[in-house]
N, C-alpha and C positions, 0 to 999 in steps of 0.2 A: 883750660877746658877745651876739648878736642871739637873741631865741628861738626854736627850732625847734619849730613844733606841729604833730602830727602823731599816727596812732593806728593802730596795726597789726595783722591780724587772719591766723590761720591756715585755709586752705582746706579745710574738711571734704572726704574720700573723694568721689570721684564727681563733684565741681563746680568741676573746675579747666578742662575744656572749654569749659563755659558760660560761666564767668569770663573766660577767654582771648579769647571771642567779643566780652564787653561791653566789655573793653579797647581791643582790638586794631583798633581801626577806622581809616577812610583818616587819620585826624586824628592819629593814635598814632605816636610813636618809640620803635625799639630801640635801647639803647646796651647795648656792653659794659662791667661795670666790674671792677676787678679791685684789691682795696686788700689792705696786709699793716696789721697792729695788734700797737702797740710795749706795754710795761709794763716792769714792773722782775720778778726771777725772783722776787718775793714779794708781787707783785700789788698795787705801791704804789696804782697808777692806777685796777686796778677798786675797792680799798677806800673811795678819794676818790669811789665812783661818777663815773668817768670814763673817758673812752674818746680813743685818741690813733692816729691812722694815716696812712698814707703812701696814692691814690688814684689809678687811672689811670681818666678818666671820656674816653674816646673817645680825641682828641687832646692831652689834658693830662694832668698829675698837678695833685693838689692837697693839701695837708696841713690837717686837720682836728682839731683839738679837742674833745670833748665833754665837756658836766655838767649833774649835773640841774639841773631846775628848781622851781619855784614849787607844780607840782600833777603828776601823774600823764602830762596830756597835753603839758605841755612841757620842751624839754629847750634850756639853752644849748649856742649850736654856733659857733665861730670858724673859717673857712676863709681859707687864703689860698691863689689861683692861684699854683702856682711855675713851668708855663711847658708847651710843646710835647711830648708824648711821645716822645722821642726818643733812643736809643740808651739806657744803664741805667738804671737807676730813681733817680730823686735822693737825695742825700742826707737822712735826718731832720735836722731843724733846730730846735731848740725856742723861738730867737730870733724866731722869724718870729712869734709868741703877744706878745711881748716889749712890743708898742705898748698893748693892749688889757687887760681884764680877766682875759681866758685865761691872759695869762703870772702874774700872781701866783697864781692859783688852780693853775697848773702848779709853781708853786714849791712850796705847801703843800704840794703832795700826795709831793714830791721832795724831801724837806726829808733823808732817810737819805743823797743822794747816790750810790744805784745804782745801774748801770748797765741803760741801755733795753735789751732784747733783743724782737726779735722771736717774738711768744707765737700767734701763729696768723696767717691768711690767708682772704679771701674773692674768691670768683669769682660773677658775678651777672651774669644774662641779664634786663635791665631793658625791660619794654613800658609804657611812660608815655602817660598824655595829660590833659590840661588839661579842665576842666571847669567850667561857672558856675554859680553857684546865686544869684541874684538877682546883691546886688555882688560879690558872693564869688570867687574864684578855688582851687579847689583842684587840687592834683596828683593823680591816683590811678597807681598804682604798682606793677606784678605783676611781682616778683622769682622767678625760678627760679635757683638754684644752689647754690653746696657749701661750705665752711667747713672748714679743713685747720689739722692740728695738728701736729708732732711735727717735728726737727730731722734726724732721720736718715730716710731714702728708705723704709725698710723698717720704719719705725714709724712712718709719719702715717695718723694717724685723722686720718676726714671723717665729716662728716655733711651730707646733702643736706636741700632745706628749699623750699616753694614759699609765695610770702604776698603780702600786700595790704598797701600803704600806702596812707592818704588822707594828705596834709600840705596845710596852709593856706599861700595864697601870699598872697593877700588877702582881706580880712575879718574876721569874727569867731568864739570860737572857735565858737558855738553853731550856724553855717553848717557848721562841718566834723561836727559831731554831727551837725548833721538829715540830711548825705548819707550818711554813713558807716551811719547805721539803717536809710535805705531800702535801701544795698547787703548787708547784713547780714540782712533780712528778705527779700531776693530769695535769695540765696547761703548762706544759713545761713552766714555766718562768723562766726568766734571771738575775741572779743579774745583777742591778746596780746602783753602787755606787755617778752616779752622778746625785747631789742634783738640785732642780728648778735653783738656784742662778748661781752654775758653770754653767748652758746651758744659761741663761741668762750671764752672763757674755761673754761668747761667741760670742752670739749675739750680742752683745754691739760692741764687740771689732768688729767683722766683719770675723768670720773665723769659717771655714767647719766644727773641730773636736776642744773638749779641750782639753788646753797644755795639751803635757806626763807629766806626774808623776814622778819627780826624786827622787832618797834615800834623805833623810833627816834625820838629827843630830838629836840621840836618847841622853834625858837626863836622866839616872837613878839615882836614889833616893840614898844617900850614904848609908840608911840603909835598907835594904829590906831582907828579905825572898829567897831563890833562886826561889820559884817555880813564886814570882810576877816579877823577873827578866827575866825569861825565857819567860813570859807572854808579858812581855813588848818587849824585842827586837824578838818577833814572832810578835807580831801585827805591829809595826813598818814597818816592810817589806812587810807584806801581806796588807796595807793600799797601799802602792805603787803597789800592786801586780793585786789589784780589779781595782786601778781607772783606770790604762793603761785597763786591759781586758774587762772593761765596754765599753770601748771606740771600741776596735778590738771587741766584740762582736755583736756590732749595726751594722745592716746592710748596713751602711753608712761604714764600718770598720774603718781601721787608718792609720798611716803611719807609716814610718821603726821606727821612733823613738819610738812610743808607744809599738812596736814589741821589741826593741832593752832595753827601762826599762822596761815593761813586766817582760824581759829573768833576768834583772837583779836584779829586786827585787824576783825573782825564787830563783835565786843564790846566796841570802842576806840570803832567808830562810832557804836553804835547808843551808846552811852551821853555820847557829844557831842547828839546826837538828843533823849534822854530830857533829859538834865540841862538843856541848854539851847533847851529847847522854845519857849520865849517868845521867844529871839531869831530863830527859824527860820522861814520862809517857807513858805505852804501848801502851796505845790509841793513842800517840801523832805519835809515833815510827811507827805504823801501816797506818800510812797519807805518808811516806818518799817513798816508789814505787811508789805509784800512780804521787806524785810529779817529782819525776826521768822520769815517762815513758811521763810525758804532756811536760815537757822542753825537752826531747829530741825529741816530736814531733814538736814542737815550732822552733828546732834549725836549719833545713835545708832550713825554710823559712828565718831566719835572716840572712845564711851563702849567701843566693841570693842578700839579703839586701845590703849586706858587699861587695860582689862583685862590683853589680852595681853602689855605691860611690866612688870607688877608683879602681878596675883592669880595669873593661869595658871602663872607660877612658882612662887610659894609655894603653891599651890594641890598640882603636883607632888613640890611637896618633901617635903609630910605625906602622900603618897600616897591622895589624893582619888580613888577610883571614877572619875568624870568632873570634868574640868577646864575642857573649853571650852564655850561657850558659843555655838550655830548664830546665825548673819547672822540668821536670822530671829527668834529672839527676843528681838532690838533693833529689829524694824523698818528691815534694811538699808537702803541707798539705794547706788544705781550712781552716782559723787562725777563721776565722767569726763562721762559724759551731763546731771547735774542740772547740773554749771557750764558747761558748750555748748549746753543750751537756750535755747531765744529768748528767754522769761520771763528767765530769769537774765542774758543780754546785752541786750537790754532794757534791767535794773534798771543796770548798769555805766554803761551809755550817760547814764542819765538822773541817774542819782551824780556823772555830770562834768562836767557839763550846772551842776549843782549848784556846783561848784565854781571855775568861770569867771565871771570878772566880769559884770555887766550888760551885754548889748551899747547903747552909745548913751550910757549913764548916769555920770556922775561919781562915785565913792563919796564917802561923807559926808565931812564935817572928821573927822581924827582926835581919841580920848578924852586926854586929860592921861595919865598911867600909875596915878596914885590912883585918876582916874574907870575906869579898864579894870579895877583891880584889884578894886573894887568892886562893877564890874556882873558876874563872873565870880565873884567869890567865895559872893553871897547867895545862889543854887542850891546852889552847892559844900556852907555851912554847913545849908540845909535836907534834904541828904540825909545828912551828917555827924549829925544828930539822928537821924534814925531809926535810925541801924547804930549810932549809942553806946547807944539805947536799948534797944536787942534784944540786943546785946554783953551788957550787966549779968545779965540773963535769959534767956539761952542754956539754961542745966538746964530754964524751962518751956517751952522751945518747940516743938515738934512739929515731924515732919521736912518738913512744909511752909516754913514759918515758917523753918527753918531754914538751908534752900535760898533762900528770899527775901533775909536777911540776907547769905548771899555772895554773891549777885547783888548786892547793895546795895552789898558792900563792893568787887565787881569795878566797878561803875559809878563810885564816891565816883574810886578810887584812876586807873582809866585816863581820866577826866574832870580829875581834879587834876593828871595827869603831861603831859596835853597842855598845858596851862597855867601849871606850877609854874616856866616863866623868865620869871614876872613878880613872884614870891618869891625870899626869901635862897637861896641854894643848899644853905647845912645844915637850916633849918628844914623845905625840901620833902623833901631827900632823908631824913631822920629819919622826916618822916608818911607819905612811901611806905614805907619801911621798915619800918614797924610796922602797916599794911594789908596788905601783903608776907608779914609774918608770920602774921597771921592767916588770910589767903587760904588759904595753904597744909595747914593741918590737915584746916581746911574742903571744900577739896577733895578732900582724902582720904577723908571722911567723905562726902559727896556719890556718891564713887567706889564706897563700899562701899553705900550704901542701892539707885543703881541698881542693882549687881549683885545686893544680894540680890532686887531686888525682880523679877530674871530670873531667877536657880535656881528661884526658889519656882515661876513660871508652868512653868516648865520641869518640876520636882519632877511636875508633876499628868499627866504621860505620861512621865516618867523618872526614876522613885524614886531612883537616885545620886546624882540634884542635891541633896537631902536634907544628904550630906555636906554641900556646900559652904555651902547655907544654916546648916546650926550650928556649922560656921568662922568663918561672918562674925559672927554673932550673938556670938561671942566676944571679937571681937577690937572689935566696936563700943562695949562702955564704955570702951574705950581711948582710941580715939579723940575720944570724947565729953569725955572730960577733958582731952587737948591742945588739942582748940578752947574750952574754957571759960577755960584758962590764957590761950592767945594772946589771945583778946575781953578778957579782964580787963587784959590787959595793954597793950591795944587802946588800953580806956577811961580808961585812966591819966595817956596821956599828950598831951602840949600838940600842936594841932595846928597846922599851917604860916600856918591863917586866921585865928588866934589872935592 
């Protein structure tokens, strides 16, 4: 399967004229296209992150394959022409994949033996044109049209949709970045990351927003280079990191949960960043403020989040005076506008940028897997001391200190899981499991120090808050001994670096 790279962006309000104008010139083609997209009714295909359809591109149909790829901006695509548009639509054929890579990764993913049914449809009014940027070749791409769901006449949702692709036809990828910022910085456009298929799939299924984006098992290569290792568990997380913020950036926005993996594929990155500093590039190093200041802008909206699923109920349950807590005594932030800023598309651009090979450059000889094991581990094992040694002394720490060791222990643990398929597979999953544990108390306890430490500002212009602050204050020795248990139990035991 050839790679398709390419980067897609939503057209803010107001600037689809002006865009239509920078397109649309004597140089530019419209084609119509019009594809339906198969799956199985339990969504074999989207779960393999894959995409399968049948394509009428003017005069042809063509049958198309997709799966992801390597990083964020590419995706493998196998197309085969099957012939002249003419009279019905052809047959699906899954054989035609059969020569190539496509077909066996078509097998995994079909391995139930289901039958394909037609799961939605797109119609798209395509104005293309070709563009150079030094050697470069890229396509840009303004799609207008609709995406249809439903099997009976009088139950198809649609949903219309107007967007921009750049795709690279030649060159590198860091040529399709530098155009794509200039048209982004003229246009205000938006990355996002989600494809026809996911909003069609959506559809399908019947719901408002696509699923969040969870972490997912990084597999590295036992022999690699460090700088394609560092490449690889940086894109990893920053693939979780676009597909939630595409979602909170549409004006439709998201829910706590896209907000809540958002934060944590933040926290995936930034702690590949921290932990492995020495291996990382000034340019790389120079992206780590700006990520610091957008997650802690991110973080007083999630701390409302975390409230309103767990305090504000118990909260009502012992009939608390006042139970909520006003946007503004977290320091809200508007999540829709903060991830559609330039600043924050900007930082996107320049995160991928990041993650693209050298244009021009050979990467190094690959390490042995002892030598990769070991250049990854000695960070691993220097931040593993600090969080054993604060673990044992948890009762003297103060709720600063205290907050630093679970930040320690969230770095140790999504640092070690980007990494942990180059260990036994029980040995890693045991020391996530027992950071896992600890994590958790911790945060609960985290949960409660900010909120009391909102009733109290609150309490000084609304004596009810009072209640809540000597609810929390109650319930904090509590918690104070489940995080002492879990640390102890932390420190116990043998770790995967061991």
């Amino acid at each position: 399967m050839s790679p398709e790279i390419e980067l897609k962006f939503r057209i803010p309000a107001g600037r689809w004229a002006a865009l239509h104008r920078a397109v649309a010139t004597r140089a530019a083609q419209v084609q119509s296209l019009a594809a339906v997209y198969f799956d199985t009714a339990d969504d074999a295909l989207a779960q393999a992150r894959m995409a399968l359809r049948l394509r009428r591109e003017g005069q042809h149909w063509v049958q198309t394959l997709k799966a992801e790829g390597p990083n964020p901006m590419q995706r493998l695509e196998h197309t085969v022409l099957i012939g002249a548009a003419e009279g019905d639509r052809p047959m699906l054929d899954l054989s035609r994949h059969d020569s190539h890579e496509a077909g066996a990764l078509l097998a995994r993913a079909l391995v139930s033996a289901a039958p394909l049914v037609e799961r939605y449809a797109t119609e798209v009014q395509r104005t293309r044109r070709v563009r150079r940027l030094g050697g470069a070749l890229i396509e840009i791409a303004l799609d207008e049209g609709r995406i249809t769901a439903g099997a009976v006449p009088s139950e198809v949702r649609e949903i219309r949709f107007c967007e921009i692709e750049f795709e690279l036809l030649q060159g590198e990828p860091q040529d399709l970045l530098a155009m794509a910022a200039r048209w982004v910085a003229r246009f205000g456009l938006v990355l996002d990351m989600r494809s026809k298929s996911e909003r069609g799939l959506m559809l399908a299924r019947g719901q408002t927003f696509s699923a969040p984006t969870r972490a997912r098992a990084l597999q590295l290569p036992p022999r690699a280079a460090a700088v394609q290792v560092l490449r690889a568990m940086m894109a990893n997380p920053l693939g979780q990191v676009l597909a939630n913020a595409s979602q909170l950036a549409d004006p439709a926005g998201g829910t706590p949960e896209h907000l809540h993996q958002l934060r944590v594929g933040l926290r995936r990155l930034r702690a590949v960043l921290k932990v492995y500093a020495d291996l990382s590039p000034p340019e790389l190093l120079a992206l780590v403020p700006a990520l610091a200041a957008l997650f802690g802008q991110l973080g007083a909206a999630r701390d409302l989040d975390a409230m309103a699923e767990s305090l504000w109920p118990a909260l009502r349950a012992v009939g608390a005076p006042l139970v909520e807590l006003p946007s503004d005594a977290l320091a809200g932030v508007d999540i829709t506008a903060l991830l559609g800023a330039p600043a924050t598309q900007r930082l996107w651009l320049d995160l991928l940028g990041q993650c693209q090979p050298a244009s021009g450059a050979p990467d190094p000889t690959g390490l042995k897997p002892q030598q990769l094991r070991r250049l990854l581990a000695e960070p691993l094992r220097a931040l593993q001391r600090q969080v054993w040694r604060d673990a044992v002394r948890f009762d003297r720490l103060d709720d600063a200190a205290r907050h630093r060791l679970r930040r320690r222990i969230k770095r140790l643990r999504y640092a070690a899981e980007l990494c942990a398929s180059l260990w036994p597979v029980k040995s890693s999953a045991r020391f996530m499991r027992g950071l896992q544990q600890a994590q958790t108390p911790l945060g609960a306890f985290n949960d409660l120090v900010v909120a009391q430490a909102g009733y109290r500002t609150l309490a000084e212009r609304d004596p009810r808050a009072w209640f809540a602050v000597g609810w929390l204050s109650a319930h904090r020795h509590v918690l104070e001994a489940d995080c002492a248990l879990a640390l102890a139990r932390l420190a116990g035991r043998r770790s995967m670096l061991d």
